[in-house]
N, C-alpha and C positions, 0 to 999 in steps of 0.2 A: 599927545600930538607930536612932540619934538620925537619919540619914537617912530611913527608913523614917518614922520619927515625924512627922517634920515633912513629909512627903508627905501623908500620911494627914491631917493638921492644915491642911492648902492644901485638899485635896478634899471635907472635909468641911464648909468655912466659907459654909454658906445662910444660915442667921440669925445673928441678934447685929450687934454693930459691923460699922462700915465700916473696922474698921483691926482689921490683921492682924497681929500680933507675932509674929516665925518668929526664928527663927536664921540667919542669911545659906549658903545653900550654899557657898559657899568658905572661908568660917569659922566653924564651928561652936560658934565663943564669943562671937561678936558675935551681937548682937539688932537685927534692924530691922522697922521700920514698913511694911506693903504698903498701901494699898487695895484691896477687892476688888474681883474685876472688872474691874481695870486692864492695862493691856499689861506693866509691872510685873510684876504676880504670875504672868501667864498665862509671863512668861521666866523667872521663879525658879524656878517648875512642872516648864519644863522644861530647867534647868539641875540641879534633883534628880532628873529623871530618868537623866538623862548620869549624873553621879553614880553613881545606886546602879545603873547597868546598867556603871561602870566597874568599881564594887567587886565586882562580880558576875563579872564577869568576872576580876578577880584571884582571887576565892575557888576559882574553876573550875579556874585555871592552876595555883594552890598543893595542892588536891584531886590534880591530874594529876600533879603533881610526886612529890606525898608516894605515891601507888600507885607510880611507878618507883623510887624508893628502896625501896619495899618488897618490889618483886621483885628486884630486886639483893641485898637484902641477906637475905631467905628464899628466893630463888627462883621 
């Protein structure tokens, strides 16, 4: 979700300040400073996109996993 968040927080940034306060994609405890509009934010952009299409794809794999244990184990 806090990936999610923070997408949605990159894409929505038209008005207001020129600095952008995000959480860093590779750690999501750390806060950093973007500008927008800069080549900066446009590779944070899309290093949370990597991201949540990684997590997404573990979600899919663990989905797939837990139906084969459950035919194994009902049938």
């Amino acid at each position: 979700m806090k990936i999610k968040n923070n997408l949605k927080k990159l894409e929505r940034t038209n008005i207001g300040n020129y600095i952008v306060y995000i959480h860093s994609p590779d750690d999501l405890e750390r806060k950093i400073e973007v500008r927008k509009r800069s080549k900066e934010m446009i590779a944070i952009k899309d290093r949370y996109l990597e991201r949540l299409l990684e997590f997404d794809e573990k979600l899919d794999s663990l989905h797939r996993d837990r139906k084969n244990l459950e035919k194994q184990l009902f049938g």
